[in-house]
N, C-alpha and C positions, 0 to 999 in steps of 0.2 A: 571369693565369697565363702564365708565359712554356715556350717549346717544351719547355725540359730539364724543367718540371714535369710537361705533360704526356703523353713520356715516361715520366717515374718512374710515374705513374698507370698508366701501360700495362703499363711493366713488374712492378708490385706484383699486377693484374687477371692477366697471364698467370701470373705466380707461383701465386696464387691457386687457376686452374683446372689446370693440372698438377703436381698434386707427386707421381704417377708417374712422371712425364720426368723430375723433378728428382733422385728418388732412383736410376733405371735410370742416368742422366748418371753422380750421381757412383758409382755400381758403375761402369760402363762406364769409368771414370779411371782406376780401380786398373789394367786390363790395356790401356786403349787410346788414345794421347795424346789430350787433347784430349774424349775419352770417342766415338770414331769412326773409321773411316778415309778420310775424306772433307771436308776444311776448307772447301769450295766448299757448306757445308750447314750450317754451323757458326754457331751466331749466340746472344751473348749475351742472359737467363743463360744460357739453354744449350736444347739443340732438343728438339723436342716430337719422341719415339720412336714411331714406325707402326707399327702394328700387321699394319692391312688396307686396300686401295682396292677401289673394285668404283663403277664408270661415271667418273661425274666426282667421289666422294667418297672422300674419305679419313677414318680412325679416328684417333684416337694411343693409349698406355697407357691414358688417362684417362679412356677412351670421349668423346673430345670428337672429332665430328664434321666437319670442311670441304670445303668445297666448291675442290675444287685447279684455280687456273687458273696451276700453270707446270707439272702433267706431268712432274714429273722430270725438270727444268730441259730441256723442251720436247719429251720423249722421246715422250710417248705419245698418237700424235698421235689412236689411236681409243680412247683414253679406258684405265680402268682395268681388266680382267680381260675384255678380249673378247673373246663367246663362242669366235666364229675363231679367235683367237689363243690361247686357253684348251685348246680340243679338238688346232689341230696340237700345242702342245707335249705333249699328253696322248698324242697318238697316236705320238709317234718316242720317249717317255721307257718305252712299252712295247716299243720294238724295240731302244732302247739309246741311249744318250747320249756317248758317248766312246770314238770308234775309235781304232784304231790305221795309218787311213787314208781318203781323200776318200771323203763321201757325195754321192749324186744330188741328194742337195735343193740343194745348194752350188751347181750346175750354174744349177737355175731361180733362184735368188737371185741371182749375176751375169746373166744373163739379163736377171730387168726391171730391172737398174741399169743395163746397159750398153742394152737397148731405148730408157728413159726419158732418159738424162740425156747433152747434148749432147758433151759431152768423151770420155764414155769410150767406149773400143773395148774395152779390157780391163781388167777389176779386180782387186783378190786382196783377201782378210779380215784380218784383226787383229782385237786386243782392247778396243782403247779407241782414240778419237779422237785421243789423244796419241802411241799406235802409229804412224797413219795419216800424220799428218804428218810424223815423223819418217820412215818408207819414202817420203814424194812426196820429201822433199828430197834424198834419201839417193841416190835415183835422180834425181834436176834436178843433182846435182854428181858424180855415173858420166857421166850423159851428155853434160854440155857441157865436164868438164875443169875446171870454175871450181870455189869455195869457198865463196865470200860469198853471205851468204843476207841479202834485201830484205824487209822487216817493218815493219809499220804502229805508230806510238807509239799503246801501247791497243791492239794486238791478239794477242786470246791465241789460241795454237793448242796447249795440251796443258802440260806440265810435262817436258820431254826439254830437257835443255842449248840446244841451238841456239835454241828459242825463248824461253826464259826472261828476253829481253832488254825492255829499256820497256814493259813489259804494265801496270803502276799505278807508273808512275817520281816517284820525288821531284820535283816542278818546281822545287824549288830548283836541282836539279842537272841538269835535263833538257836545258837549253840552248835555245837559239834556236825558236821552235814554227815556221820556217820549215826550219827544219834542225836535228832534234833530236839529242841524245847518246843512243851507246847505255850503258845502264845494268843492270846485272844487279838480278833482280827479289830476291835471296835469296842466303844464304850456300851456302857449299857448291858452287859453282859454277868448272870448269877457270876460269884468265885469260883463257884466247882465246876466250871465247864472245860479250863483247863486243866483241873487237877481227876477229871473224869476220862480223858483223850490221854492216847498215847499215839504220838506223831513217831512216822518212820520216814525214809529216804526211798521215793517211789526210781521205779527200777534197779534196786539194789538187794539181791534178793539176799545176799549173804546175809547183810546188818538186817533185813526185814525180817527175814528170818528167826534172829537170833534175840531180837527186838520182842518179836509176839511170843516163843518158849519162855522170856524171862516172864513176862506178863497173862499168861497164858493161863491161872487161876483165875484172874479178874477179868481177861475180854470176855463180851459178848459176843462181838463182829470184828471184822475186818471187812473197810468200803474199800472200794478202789473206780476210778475210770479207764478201763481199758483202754482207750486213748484219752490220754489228760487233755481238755479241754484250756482250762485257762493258761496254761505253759506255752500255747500254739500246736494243739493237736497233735501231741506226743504221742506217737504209740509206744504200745509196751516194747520192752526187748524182748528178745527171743531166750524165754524158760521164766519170765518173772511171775506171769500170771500161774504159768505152770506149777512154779515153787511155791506161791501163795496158798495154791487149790492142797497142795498136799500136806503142807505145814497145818493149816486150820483144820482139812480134815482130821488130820491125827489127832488134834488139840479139840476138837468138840465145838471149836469157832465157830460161827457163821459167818461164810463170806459173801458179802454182797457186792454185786457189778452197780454201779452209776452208768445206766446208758442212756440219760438223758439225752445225749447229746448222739456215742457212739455207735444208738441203733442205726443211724446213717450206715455206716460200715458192711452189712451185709444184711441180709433179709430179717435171717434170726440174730440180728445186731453182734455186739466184737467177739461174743462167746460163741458164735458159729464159725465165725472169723479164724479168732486162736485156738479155737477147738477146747475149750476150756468152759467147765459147766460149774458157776457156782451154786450158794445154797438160794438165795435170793437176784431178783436182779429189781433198779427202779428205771421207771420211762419218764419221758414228755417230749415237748415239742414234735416230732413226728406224727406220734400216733394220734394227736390231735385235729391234724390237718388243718394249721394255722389259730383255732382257738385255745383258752386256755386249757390246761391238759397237766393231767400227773397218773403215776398207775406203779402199784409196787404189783411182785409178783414172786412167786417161787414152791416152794416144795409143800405138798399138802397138809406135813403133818405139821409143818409152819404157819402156813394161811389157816390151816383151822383156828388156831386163835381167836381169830375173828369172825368167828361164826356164831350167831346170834341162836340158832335155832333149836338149840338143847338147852335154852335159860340163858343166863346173863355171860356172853362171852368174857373171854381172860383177857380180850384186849379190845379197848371201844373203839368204835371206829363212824364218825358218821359229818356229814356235810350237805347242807341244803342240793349244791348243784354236782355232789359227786356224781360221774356216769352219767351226766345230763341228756336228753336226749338231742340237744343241737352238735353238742361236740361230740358225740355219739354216732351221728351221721355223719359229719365230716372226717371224723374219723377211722368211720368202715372205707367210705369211699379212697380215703386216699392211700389206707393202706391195697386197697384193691386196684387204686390203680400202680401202687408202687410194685411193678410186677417181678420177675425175675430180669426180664431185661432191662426195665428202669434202674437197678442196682447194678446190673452189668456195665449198664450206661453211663452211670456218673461216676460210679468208681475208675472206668477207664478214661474217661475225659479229666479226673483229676489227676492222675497218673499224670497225662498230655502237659495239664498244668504245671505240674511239677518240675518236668523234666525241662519244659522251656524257663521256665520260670532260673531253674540252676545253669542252664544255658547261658541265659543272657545277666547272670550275675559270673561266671566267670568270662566273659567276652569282655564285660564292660570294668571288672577286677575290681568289683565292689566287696565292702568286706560283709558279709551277709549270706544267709543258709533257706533252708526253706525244709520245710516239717511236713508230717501229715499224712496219710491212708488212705486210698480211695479214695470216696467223694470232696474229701475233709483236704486242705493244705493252708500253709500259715507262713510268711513273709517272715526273718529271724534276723533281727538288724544287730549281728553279730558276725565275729567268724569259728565262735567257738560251738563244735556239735552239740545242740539241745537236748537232754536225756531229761531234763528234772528243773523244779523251782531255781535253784541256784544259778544253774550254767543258764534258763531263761532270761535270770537278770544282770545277765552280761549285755543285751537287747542296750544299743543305741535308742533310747527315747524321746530325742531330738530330731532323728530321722526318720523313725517310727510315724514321727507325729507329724512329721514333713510330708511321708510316702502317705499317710492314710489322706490327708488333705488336699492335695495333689491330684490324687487319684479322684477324688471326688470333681473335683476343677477340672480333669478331663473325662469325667462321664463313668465313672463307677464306683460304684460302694462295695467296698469290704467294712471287716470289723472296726473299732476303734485300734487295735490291736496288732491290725493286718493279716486276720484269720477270713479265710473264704471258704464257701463250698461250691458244687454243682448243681442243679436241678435237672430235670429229666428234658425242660425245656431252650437249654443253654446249648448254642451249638458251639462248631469250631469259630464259625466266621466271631463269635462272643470272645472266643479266647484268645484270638490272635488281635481283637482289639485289645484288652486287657494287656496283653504282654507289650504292646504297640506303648500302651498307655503306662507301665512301668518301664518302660524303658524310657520314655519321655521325661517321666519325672527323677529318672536317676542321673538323666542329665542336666535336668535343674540342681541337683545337687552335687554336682561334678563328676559324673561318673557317665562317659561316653563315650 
């Protein structure tokens, strides 16, 4: 049986057990492209519809049951419907939800961001993660006068013009992997967003290096994610972030962290982590404790920009539901309850993860690797070690798409991708089904 067969098998099995999703899908087509508004969730035939979560399990239409180890592509870091996080939103949605001005809780919510996480002295809220970075850079080119914004080939930070550059670039057209092209990811897009971007080779500090001194009149910034998310939760190599921090600061850059994704990592997210303090950092997902959420943050004489109260600030800044006060409480709460030992907790049980997980790929002498830090790990249907975009798209996508379907067929959700994390809620007996259940499906694909 070759891979594209056992796919089809997977896919006829999941056909099979959902034709709830199937039918809510094509409803959901008549009013909503794609039958969603969310393509980052999207995956042929078409996604199984939720219903409910509650700990680390999820429902869909079909009553079919899984056991979720991505968390709402890494959101929920203490699991699904936590009692904590259940009662504050219960208790501000009987005092009100939508003012027409700042609440108190806003207050303690920067508070343990700015407590925890080494960069910021002051932060402000947004909506989504894509907000966030657009307001870091927005203010990295108010304050040093420059333009050009410094971006990793393979690193996404949101869907806003300026980053929408080399994030899954054609490599026919990407150019040199020592010095890439920039390349617009999608139509639709002004001209000058790629003649604005200058793309480098993330974990390569020589050429990145050498990349931002030649460009180094016109950047503003330099973004990065400390662990690249869409690659399969890359972390950095050992001195990249380090040689970033020093390069920029000599050069006047600002460098900003994307930790959307990697405040997972450690308390005060990757830059506690690597010990590495940039000038800026942006959030989401986490600190919102499952609702919508974004929050840029960093150095005061940075965030002054945006300070309205001496006359008309240098840089605007405003949104009906910034700093709301529902996601406001859900978001004190679950950083409070994201304690030190919840961090200790997920990041060693992905560790666990990991290490079975490379176990039972060389036992069974599948050609494939496995990525990722702490809480974060990521399935690599390759045998080539993952560092960056490129060597990423060495990734079997046949199998990929086999393993992610599969796994669903026996009762658990990772990414489209086969990227997972931990919750605070996840035990062992959860990951030795998980591994139970990859190994299952590596012998559907001939590997046993």
């Amino acid at each position: 049986m070759t891979t594209q067969d056992a796919l089809q098998r997977e896919i006829d099995t999941y056909i099979a057990k959902n034709p709830k999703s199937q039918a809510l899908n094509a409803e959901a087509s008549k009013y909503l492209p794609g039958g969603d508004s969310r393509n980052s969730i999207y995956w042929p035939p078409y996604p199984a519809y939720i219903v409910g979560g509650d700990g680390v399990s999820i429902t869909d239409a079909d009553g079919n049951v899984r056991t979720d180890f991505i968390n709402n592509m890494t959101t929920l870091i203490v699991g699904h419907r936590n009692p904590d996080v259940v009662k504050a939103m219960q208790d501000q949605v009987s005092e009100g939800w939508s003012y027409p001005g700042p609440s108190p809780s806003q207050i303690r919510w920067a508070e343990i961001i700015v407590e925890r996480v080494p960069s910021v002295e002051q932060v402000r809220f947004v909506n989504s993660g894509t907000e966030a970075t657009l307001n870091a850079i927005r203010a990295a080119r108010a304050f040093t006068g420059r333009q050009k914004l410094g971006k990793m080939e393979g690193g996404y930070h949101g869907t806003h013009d300026s980053v929408a550059v080399s994030v899954a670039p054609n490599l026919d057209l990407a150019g040199d992997a020592n010095d890439p092209n920039a390349l617009d990811d999608y139509e639709g897009l002004p001209s000058y967003v790629t003649d604005g971007a200058v793309v480098m080779p993330i974990n390569d500090i020589e050429n990145c290096e050498r990349i931002i001194r030649a460009n180094a009149s016109e950047l503003a910034c330099v973004i990065v994610e400390p662990v690249n998310g869409r690659n399969g939760f890359v972390p950095a190599e050992p001195g990249f972030l380090e040689g970033l921090r020093a390069v920029t600061a000599e050069l006047g850059i600002v460098l900003i962290f994307d930790e959307v994704i990697s405040f997972r990592v450690s308390r005060g997210g990757s830059q506690e982590h690597y010990g590495v303090t940039p000038d800026m950092t942006t959030f989401g997902k986490v600190i919102g404790g499952g609702l919508p959420v974004g929050a840029f943050g960093g150095r005061a004489d940075i965030m002054s920009l945006y300070d309205p109260s001496n006359g008309a600030p240098r840089v605007q800044h405003a949104g009906t539901f910034n700093g709301n006060p529902m996601t406001a409480a859900a978001g004190v709460a679950t950083l409070e309850a994201a304690t030190p030992e919840v961090y200790e907790y997920v990041g060693r049980m992905g560790g666990v993860i990991r290490d079975k997980l490379r176990a039972l790929i060389a036992e069974v002498e599948a050609p494939m690797g496995v990525t990722g830090v702490e809480s974060l790990w990521c399935l690599q249907f390759t045998p080539e070690r993952v560092t960056d975009y490129r060597s990423s798209m060495t990734n079997d996508k046949t199998m990929t798409r086999a393993m992610f379907l599969g796994l669903q067929n026996e009762g658990y959700l990772l990414s489209p991708s086969c990227q997972g994390t931990v919750s605070s809620v996840h035990t062992e007996e959860d990951i030795d089904g998980l591994i139970g259940a990859v190994r299952t499906v590596l012998g559907r694909l001939g590997y046993a």
